[in-house]
N, C-alpha and C positions, 0 to 999 in steps of 0.2 A: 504494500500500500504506500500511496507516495505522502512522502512525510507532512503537505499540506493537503491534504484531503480531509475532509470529513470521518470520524470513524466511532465507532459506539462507544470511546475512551473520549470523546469530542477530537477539537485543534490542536494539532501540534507544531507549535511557532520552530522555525528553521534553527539552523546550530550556526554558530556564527564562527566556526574555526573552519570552516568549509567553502574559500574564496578564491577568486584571482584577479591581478590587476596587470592591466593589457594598456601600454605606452602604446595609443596608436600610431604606426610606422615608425617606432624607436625599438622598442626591445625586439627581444628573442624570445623562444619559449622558457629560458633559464630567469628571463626578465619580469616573469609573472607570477613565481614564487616569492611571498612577503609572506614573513611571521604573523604579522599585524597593521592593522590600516588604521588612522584613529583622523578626524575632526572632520568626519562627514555630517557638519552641523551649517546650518541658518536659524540665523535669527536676526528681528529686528534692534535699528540702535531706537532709542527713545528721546523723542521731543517733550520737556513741561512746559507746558504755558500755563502762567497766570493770570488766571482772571479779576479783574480790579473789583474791589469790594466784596469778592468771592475769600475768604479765608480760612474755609474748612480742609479745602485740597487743591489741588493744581490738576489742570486735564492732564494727561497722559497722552499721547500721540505717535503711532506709531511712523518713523523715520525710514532710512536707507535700512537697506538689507545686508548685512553682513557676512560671509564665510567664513572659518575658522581655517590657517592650515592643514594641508592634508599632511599625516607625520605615515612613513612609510618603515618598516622595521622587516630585515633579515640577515641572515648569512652573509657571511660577506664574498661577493662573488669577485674575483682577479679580473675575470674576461667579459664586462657589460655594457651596452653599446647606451644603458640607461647611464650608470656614472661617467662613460665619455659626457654626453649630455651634458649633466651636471656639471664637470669639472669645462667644460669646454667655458661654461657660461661663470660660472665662480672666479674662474683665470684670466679667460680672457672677454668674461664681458660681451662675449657672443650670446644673447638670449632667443632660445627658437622654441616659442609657446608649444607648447604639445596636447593633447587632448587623451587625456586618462579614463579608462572604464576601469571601473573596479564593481565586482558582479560577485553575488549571492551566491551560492551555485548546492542546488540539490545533489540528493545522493547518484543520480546519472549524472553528476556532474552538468549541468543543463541549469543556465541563470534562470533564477527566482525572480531576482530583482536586480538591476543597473544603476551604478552611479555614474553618468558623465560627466566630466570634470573639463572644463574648458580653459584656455589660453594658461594651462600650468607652466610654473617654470618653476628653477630650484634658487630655495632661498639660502637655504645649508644639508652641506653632507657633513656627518660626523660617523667617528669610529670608535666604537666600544674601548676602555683601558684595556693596555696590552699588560697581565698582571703573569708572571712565570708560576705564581703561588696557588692560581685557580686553573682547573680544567674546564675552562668554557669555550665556546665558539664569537669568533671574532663577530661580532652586529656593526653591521651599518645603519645608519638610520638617515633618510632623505625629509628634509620639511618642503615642501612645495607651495606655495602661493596661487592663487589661482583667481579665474573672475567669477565664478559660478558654477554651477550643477545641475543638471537634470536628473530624476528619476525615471527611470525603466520598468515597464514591468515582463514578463516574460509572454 
């Protein structure tokens, strides 16, 4: 039974470790593998006005719309045509907007739900502490900036 259907247990909301994010026409299929995706968020900034002789509260109004960075988290890969990208534009300043899908994806592997992420570029690459004393695997993590977002549905 597929994991959003209906069933005599009721809904069963998706798993969220079950994702991929596809740099269109930059990566590779190595380039779609992330630990983690975080600040697929909007929201509004807020305008108060004051109304003269009104002094119980101030309107509230809703303003521009805001995105949060997209923070990208994995492995650190040696061979990726996404941190060319990155480093091309952190170095030299060369910036080439890219258009990001980062997608839900059921147990056939098959998007649930799409994020499209528009005009990204990178605002920082960092790398994990290089510590001798732990056994961990090196992380990169990418912040990206962007102008906005669509939603998908499948």
């Amino acid at each position: 039974m597929a994991a959003n259907t209906p069933s005599a247990g009721g809904y069963y909301p998706p798993v969220g470790f079950h994702f991929k994010v596809e740099f269109i026409s930059i990566g590779n299929d190595n380039d779609q593998r992330f630990q983690s995706v975080g600040g697929l968020n909007i929201e509004f900034d807020v305008e108060n006005v004051k109304e003269g002789g009104e002094n119980r509260f101030e309107h509230k109004l809703p303003g521009r719309t805001k995105y949060a960075d997209l923070s990208l988290k994995r492995g650190m890969l040696t061979d990726s045509k996404v941190i060319a990208w990155c480093r091309n534009a952190l170095k030299n300043r060369e910036f080439r907007p890219a258009t990001i899908k980062v997608s839900l994806l059921n147990e056939e592997h098959q998007p649930l739900l799409s994020w499209k992420v528009y005009n990204a570029w990178p605002r920082k690459w960092s790398v994990s502490d290089l510590n001798a004393g732990e056994n961990t695997v090196v992380v990169e993590t990418l912040d990206i900036c962007y102008s906005y977002f669509d939603v998908e549905t499948a």
